[in-house]
CHARMM internal coordinates of N, CA and C (Angstrom, degrees):
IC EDIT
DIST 1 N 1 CA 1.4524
DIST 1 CA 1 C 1.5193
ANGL 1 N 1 CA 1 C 109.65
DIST 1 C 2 N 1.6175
ANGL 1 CA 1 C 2 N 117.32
DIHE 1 N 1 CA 1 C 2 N 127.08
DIST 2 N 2 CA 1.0124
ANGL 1 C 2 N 2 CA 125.78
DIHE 1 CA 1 C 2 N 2 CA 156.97
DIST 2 CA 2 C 2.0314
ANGL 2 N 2 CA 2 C 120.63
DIHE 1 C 2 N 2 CA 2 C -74.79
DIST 2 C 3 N 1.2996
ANGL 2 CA 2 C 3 N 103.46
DIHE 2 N 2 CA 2 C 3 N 138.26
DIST 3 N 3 CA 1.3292
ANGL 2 C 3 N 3 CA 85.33
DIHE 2 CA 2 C 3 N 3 CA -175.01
DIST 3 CA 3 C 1.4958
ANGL 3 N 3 CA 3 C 102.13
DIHE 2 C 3 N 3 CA 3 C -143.83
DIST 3 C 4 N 1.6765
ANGL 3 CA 3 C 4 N 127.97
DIHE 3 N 3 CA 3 C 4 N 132.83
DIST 4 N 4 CA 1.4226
ANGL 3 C 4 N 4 CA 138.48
DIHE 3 CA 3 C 4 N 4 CA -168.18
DIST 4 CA 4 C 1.1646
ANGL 4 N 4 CA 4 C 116.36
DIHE 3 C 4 N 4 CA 4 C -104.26
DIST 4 C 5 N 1.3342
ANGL 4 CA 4 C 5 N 136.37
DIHE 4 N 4 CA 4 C 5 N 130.93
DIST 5 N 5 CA 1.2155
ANGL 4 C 5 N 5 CA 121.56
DIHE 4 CA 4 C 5 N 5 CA 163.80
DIST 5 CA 5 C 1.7552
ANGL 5 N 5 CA 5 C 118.00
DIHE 4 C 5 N 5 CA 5 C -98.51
DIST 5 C 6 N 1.4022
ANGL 5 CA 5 C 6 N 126.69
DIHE 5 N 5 CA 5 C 6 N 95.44
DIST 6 N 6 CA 1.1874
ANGL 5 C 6 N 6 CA 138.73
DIHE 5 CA 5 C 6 N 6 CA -140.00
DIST 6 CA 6 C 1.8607
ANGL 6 N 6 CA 6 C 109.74
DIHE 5 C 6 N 6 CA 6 C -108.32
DIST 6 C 7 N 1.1817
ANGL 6 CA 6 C 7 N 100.87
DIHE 6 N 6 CA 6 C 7 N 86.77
DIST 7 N 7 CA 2.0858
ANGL 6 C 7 N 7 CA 115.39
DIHE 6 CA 6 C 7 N 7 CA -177.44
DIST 7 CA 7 C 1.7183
ANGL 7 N 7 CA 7 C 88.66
DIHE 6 C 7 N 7 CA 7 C -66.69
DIST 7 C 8 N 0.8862
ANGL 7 CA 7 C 8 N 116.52
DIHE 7 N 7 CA 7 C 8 N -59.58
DIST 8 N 8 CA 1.8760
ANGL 7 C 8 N 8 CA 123.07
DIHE 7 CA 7 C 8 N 8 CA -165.28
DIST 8 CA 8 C 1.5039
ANGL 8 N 8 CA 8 C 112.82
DIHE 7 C 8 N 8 CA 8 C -124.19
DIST 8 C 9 N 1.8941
ANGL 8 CA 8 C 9 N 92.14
DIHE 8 N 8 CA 8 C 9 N 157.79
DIST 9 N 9 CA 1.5805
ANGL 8 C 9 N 9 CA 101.50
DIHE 8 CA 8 C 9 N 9 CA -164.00
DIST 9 CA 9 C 1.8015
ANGL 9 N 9 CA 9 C 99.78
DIHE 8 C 9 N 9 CA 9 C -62.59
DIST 9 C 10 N 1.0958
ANGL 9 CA 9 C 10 N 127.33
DIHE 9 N 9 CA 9 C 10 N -29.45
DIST 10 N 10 CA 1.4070
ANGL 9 C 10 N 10 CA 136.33
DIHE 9 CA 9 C 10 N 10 CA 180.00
DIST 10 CA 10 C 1.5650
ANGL 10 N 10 CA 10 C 116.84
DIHE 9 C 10 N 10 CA 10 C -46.23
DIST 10 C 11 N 1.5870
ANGL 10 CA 10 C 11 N 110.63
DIHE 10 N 10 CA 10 C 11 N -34.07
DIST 11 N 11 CA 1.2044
ANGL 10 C 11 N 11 CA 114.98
DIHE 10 CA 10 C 11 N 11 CA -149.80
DIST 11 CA 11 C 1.3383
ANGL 11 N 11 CA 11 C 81.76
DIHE 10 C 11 N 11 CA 11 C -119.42
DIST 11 C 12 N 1.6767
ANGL 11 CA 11 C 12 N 139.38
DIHE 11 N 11 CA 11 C 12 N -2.52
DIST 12 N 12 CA 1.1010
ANGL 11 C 12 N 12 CA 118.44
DIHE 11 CA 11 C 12 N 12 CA -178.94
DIST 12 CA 12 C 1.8374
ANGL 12 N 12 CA 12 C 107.22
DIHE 11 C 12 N 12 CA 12 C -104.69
DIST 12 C 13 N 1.4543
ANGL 12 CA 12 C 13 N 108.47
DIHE 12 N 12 CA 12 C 13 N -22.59
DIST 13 N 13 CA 1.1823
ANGL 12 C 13 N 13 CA 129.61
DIHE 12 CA 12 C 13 N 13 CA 165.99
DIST 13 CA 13 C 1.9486
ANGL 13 N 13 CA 13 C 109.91
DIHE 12 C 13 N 13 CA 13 C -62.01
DIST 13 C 14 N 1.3227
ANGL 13 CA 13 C 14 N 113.75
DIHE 13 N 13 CA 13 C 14 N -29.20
DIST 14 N 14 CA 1.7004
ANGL 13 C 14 N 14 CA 119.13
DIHE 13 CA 13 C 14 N 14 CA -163.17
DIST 14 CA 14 C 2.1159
ANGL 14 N 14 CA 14 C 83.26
DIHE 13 C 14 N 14 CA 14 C -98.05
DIST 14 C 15 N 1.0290
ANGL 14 CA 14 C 15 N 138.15
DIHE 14 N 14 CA 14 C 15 N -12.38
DIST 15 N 15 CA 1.2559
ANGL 14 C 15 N 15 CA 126.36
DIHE 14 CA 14 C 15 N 15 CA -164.91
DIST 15 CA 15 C 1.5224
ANGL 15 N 15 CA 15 C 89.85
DIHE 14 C 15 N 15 CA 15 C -117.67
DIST 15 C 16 N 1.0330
ANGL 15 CA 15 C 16 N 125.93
DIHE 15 N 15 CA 15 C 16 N -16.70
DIST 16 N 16 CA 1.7687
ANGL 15 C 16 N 16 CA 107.75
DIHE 15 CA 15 C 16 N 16 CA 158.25
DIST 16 CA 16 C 1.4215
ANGL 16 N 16 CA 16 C 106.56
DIHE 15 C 16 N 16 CA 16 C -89.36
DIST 16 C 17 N 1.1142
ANGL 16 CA 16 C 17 N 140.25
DIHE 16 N 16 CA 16 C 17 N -39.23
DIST 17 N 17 CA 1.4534
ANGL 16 C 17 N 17 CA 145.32
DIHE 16 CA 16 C 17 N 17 CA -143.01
DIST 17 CA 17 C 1.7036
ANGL 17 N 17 CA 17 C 94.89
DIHE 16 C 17 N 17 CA 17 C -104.40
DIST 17 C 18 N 1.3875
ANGL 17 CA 17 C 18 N 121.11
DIHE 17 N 17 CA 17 C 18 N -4.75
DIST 18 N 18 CA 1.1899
ANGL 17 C 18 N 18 CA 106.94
DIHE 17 CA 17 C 18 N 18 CA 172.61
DIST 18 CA 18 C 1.1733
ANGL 18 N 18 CA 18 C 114.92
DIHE 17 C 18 N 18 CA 18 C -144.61
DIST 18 C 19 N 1.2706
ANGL 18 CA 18 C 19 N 132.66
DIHE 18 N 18 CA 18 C 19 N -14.72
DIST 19 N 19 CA 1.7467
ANGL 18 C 19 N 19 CA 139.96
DIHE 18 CA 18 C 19 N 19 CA -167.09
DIST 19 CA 19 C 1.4674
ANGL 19 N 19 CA 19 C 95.17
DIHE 18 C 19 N 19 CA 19 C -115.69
DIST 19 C 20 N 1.3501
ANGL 19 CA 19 C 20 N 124.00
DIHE 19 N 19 CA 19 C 20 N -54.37
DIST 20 N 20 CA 1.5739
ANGL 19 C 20 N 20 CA 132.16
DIHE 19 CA 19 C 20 N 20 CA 154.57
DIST 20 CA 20 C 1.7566
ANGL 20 N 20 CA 20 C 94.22
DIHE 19 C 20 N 20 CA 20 C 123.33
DIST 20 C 21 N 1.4893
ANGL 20 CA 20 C 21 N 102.71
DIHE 20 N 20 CA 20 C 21 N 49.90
DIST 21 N 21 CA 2.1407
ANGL 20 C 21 N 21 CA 102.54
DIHE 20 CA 20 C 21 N 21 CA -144.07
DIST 21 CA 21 C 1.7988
ANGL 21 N 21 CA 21 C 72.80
DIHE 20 C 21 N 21 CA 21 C -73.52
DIST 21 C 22 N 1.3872
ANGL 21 CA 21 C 22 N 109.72
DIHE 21 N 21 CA 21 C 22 N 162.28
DIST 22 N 22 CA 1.1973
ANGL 21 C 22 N 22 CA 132.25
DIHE 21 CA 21 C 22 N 22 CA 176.26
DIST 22 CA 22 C 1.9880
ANGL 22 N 22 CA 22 C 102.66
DIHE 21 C 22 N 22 CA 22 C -125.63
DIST 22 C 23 N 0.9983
ANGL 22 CA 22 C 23 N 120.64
DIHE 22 N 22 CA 22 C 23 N 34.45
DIST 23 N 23 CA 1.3531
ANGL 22 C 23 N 23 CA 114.09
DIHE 22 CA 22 C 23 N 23 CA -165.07
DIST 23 CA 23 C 1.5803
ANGL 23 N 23 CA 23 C 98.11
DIHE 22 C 23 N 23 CA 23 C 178.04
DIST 23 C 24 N 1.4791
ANGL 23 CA 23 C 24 N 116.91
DIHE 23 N 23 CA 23 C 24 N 89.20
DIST 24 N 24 CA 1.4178
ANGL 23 C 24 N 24 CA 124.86
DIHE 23 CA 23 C 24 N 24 CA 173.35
DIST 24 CA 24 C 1.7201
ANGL 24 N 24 CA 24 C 116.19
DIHE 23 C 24 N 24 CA 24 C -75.44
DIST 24 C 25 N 0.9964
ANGL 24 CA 24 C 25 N 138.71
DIHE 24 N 24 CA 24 C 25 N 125.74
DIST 25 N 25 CA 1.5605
ANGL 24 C 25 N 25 CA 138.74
DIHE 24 CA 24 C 25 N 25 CA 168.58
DIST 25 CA 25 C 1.5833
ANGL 25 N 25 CA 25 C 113.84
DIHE 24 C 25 N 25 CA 25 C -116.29
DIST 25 C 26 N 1.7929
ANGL 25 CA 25 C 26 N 92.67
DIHE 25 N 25 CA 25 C 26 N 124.05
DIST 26 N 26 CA 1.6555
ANGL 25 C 26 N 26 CA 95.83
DIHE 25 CA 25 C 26 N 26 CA -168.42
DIST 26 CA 26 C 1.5198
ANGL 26 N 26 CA 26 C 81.78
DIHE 25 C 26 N 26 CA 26 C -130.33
DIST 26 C 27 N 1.7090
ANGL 26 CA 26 C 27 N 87.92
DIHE 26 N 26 CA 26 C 27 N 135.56
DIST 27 N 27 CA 1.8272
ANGL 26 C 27 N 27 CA 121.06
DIHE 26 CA 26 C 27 N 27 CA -176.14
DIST 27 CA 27 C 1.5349
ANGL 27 N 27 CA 27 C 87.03
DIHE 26 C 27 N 27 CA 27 C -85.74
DIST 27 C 28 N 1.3940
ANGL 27 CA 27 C 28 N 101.55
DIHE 27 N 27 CA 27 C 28 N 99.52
DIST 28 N 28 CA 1.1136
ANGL 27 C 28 N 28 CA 113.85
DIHE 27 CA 27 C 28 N 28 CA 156.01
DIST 28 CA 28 C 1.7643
ANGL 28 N 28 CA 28 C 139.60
DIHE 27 C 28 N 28 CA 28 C -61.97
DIST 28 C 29 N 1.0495
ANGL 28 CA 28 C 29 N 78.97
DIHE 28 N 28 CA 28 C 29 N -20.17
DIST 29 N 29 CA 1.8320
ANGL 28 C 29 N 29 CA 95.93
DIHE 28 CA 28 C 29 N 29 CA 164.50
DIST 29 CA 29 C 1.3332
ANGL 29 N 29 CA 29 C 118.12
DIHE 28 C 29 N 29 CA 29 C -71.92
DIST 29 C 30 N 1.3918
ANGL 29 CA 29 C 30 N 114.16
DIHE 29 N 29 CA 29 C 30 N -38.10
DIST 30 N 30 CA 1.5881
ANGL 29 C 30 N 30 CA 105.76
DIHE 29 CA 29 C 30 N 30 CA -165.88
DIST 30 CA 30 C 2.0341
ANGL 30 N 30 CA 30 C 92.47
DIHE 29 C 30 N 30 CA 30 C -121.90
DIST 30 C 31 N 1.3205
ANGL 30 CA 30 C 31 N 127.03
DIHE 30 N 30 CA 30 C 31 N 34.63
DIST 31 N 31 CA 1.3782
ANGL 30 C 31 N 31 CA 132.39
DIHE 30 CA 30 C 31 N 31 CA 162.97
DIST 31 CA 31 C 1.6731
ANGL 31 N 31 CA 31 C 107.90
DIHE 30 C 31 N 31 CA 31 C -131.70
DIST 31 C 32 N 1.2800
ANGL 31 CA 31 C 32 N 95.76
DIHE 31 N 31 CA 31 C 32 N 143.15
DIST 32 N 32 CA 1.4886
ANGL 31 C 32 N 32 CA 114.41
DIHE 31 CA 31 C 32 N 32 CA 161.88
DIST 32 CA 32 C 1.4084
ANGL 32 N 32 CA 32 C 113.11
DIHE 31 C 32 N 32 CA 32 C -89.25
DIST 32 C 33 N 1.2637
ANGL 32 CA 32 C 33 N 96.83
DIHE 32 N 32 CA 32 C 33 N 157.92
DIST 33 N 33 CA 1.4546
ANGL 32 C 33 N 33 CA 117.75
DIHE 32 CA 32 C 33 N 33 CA 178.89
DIST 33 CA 33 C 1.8099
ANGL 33 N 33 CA 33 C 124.52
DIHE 32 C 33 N 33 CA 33 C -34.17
DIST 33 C 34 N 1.8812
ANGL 33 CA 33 C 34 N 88.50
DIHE 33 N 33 CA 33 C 34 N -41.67
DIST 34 N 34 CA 1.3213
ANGL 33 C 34 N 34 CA 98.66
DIHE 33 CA 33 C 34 N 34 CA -167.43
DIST 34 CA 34 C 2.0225
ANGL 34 N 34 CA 34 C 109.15
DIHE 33 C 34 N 34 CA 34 C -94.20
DIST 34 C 35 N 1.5185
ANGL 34 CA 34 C 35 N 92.73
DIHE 34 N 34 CA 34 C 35 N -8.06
DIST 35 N 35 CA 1.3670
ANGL 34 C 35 N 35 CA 90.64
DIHE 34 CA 34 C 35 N 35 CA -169.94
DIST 35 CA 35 C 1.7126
ANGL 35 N 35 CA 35 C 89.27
DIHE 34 C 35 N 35 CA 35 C -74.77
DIST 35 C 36 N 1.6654
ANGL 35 CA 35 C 36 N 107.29
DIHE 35 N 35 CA 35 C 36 N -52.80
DIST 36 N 36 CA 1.2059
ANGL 35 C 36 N 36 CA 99.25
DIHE 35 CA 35 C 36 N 36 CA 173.00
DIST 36 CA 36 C 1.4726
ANGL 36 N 36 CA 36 C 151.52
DIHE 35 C 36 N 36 CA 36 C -20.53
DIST 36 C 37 N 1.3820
ANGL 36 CA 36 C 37 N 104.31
DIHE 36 N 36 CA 36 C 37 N -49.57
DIST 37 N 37 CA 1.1229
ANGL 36 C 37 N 37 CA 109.26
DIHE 36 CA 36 C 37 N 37 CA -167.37
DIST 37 CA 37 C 2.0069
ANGL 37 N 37 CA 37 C 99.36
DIHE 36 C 37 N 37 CA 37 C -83.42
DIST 37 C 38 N 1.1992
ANGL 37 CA 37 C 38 N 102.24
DIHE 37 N 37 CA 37 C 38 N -27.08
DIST 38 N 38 CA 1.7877
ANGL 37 C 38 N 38 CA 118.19
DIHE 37 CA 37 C 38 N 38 CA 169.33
DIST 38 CA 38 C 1.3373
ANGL 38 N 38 CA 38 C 94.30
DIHE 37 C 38 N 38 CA 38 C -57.48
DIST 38 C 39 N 1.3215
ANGL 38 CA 38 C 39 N 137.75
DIHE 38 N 38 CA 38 C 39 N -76.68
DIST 39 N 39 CA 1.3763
ANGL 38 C 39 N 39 CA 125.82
DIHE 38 CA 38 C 39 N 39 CA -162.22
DIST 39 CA 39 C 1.4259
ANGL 39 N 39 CA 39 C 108.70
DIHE 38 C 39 N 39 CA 39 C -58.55
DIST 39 C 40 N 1.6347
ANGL 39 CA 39 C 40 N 134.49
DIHE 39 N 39 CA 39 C 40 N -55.50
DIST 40 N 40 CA 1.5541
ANGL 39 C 40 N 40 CA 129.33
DIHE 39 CA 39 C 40 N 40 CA 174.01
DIST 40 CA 40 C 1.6762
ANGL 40 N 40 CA 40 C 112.32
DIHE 39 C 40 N 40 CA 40 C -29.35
DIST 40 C 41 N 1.5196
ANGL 40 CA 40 C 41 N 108.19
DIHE 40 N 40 CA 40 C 41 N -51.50
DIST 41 N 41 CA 1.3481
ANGL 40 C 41 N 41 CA 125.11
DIHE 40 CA 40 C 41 N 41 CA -165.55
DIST 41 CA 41 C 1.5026
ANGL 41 N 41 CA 41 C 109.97
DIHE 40 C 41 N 41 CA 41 C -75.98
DIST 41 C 42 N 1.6202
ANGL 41 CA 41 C 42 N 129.16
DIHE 41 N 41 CA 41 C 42 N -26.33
DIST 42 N 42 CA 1.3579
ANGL 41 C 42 N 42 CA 126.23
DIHE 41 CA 41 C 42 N 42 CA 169.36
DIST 42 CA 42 C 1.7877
ANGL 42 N 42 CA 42 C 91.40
DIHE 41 C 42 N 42 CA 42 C -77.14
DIST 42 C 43 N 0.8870
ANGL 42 CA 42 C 43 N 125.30
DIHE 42 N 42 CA 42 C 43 N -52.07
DIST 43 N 43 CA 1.5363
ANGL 42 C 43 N 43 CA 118.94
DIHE 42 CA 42 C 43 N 43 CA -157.19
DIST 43 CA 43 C 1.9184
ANGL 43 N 43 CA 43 C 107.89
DIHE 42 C 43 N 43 CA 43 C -64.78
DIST 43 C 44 N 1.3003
ANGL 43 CA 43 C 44 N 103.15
DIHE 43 N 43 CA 43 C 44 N -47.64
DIST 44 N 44 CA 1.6872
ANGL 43 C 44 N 44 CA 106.17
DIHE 43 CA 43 C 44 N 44 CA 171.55
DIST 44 CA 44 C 1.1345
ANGL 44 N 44 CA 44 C 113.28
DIHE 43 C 44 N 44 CA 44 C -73.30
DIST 44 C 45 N 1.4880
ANGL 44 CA 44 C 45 N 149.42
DIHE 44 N 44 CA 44 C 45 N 6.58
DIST 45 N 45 CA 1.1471
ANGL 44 C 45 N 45 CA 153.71
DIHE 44 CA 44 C 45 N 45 CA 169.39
DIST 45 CA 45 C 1.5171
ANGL 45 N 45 CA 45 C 106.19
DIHE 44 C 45 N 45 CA 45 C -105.65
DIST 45 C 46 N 1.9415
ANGL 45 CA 45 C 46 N 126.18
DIHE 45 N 45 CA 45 C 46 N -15.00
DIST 46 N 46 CA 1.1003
ANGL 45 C 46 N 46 CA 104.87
DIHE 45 CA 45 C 46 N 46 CA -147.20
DIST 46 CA 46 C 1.7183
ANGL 46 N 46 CA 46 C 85.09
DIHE 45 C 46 N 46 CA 46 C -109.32
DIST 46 C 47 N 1.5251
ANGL 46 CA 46 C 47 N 131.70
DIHE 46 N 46 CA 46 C 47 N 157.05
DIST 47 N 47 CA 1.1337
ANGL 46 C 47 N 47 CA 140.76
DIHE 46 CA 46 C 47 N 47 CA -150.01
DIST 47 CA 47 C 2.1061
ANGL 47 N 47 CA 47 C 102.60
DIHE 46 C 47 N 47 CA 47 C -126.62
DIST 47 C 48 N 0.9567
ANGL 47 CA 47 C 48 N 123.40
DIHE 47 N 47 CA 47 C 48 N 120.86
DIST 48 N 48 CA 1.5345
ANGL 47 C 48 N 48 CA 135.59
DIHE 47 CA 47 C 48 N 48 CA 175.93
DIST 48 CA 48 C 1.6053
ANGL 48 N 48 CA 48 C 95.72
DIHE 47 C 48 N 48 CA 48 C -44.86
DIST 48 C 49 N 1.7373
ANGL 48 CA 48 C 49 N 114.16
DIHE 48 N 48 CA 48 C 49 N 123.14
DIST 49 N 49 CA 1.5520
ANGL 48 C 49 N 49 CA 109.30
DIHE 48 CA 48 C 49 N 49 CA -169.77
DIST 49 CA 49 C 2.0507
ANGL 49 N 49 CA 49 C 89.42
DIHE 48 C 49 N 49 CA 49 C -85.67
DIST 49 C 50 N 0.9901
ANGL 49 CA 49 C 50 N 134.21
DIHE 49 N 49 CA 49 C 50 N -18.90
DIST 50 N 50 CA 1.3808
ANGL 49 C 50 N 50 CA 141.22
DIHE 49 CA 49 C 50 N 50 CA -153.33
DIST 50 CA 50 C 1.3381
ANGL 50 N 50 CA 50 C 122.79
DIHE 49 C 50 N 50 CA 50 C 47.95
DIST 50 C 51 N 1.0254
ANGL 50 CA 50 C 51 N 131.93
DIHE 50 N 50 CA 50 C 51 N -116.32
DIST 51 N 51 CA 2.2639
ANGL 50 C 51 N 51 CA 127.30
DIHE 50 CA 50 C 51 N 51 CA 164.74
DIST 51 CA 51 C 1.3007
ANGL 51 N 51 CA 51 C 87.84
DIHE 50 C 51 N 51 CA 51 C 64.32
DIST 51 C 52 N 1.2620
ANGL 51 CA 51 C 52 N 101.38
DIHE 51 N 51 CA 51 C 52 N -131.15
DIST 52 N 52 CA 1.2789
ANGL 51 C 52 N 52 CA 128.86
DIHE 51 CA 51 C 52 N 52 CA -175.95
DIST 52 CA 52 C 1.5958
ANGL 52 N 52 CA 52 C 137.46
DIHE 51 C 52 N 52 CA 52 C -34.78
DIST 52 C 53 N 1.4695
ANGL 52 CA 52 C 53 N 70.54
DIHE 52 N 52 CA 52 C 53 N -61.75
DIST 53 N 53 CA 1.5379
ANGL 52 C 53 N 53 CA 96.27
DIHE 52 CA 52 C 53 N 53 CA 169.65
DIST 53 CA 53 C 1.6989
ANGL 53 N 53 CA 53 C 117.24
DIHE 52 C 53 N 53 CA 53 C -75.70
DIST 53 C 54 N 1.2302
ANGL 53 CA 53 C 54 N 118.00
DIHE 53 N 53 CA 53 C 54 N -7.78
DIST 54 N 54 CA 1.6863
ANGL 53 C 54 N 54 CA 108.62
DIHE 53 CA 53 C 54 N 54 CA 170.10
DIST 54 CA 54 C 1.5816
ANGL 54 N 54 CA 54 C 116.85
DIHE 53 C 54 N 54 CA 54 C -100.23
DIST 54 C 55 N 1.3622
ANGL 54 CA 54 C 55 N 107.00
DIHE 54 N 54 CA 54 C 55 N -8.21
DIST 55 N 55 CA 1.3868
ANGL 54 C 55 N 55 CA 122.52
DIHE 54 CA 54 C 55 N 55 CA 166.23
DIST 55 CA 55 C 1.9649
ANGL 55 N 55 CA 55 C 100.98
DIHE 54 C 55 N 55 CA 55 C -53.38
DIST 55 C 56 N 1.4521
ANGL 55 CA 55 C 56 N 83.76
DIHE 55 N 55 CA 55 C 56 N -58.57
DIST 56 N 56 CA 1.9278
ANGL 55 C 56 N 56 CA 97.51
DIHE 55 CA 55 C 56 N 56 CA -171.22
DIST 56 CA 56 C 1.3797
ANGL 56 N 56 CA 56 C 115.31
DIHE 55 C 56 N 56 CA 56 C -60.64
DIST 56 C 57 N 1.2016
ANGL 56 CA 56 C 57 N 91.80
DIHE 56 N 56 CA 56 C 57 N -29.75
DIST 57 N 57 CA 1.7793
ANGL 56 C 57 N 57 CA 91.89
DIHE 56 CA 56 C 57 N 57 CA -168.17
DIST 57 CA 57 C 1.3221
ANGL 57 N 57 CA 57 C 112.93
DIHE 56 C 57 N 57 CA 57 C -88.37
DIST 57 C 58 N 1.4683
ANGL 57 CA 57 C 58 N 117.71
DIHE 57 N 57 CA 57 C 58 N -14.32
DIST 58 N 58 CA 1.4209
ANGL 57 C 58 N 58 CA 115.85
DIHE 57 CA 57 C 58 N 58 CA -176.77
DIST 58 CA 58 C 1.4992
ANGL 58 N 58 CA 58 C 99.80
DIHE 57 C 58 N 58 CA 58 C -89.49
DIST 58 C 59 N 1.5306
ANGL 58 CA 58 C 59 N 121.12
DIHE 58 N 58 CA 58 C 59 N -18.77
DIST 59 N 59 CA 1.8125
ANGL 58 C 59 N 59 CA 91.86
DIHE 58 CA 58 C 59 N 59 CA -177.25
DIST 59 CA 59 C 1.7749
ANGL 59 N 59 CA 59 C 97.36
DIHE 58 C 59 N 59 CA 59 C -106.38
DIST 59 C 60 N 1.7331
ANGL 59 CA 59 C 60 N 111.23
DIHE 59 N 59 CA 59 C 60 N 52.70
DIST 60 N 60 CA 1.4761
ANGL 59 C 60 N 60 CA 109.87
DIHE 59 CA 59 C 60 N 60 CA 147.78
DIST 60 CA 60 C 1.5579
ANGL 60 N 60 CA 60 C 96.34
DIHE 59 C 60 N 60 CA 60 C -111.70
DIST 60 C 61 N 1.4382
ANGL 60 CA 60 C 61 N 79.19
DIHE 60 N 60 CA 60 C 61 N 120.32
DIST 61 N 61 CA 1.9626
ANGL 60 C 61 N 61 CA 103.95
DIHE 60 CA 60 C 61 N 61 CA 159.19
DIST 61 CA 61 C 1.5834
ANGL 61 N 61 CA 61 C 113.63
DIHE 60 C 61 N 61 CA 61 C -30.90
DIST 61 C 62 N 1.4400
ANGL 61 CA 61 C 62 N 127.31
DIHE 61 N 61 CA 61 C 62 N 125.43
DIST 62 N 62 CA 1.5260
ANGL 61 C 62 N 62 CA 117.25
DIHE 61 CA 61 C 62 N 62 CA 169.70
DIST 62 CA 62 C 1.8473
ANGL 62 N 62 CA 62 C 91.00
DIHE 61 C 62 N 62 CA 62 C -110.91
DIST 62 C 63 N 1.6127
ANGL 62 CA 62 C 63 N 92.82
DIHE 62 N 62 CA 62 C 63 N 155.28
DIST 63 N 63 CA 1.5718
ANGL 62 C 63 N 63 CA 104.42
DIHE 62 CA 62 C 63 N 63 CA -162.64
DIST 63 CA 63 C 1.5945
ANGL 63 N 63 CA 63 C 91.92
DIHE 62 C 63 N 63 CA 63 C -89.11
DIST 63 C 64 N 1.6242
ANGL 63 CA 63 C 64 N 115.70
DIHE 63 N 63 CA 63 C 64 N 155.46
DIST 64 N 64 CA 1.1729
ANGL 63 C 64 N 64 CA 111.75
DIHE 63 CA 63 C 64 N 64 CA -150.58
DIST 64 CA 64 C 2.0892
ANGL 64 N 64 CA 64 C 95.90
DIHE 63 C 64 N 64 CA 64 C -102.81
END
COOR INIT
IC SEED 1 N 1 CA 1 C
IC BUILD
């Protein structure tokens, strides 16, 4: 499991589209309601670019 910790829709959109995170985490302390539901909604809309980035992501270890 990839896992993000996602403040903004930017950063929740850049952790699917580049790390390939399968597991968004929003600090609920320092987000509102509405940013919230903006960051869920960039991240479930946002699509794994692969290239480059699946080169990287495949030599992180997944826990067994």
């Amino acid at each position: 499991m990839r896992s993000a910790t996602c403040w903004m829709p930017e950063i929740a959109a850049l952790a699917k589209q580049h790390n390939d995170a399968n597991i968004c985490a929003i600090p609920g302390r320092f987000v509102t309601d509405e940013e919230a539901i903006a960051i869920v909604e960039a991240y479930l809309n946002a699509e794994f670019e692969g290239g480059r980035h699946a080169r990287r992501v495949a030599q992180i270890p997944l826990e067994k």
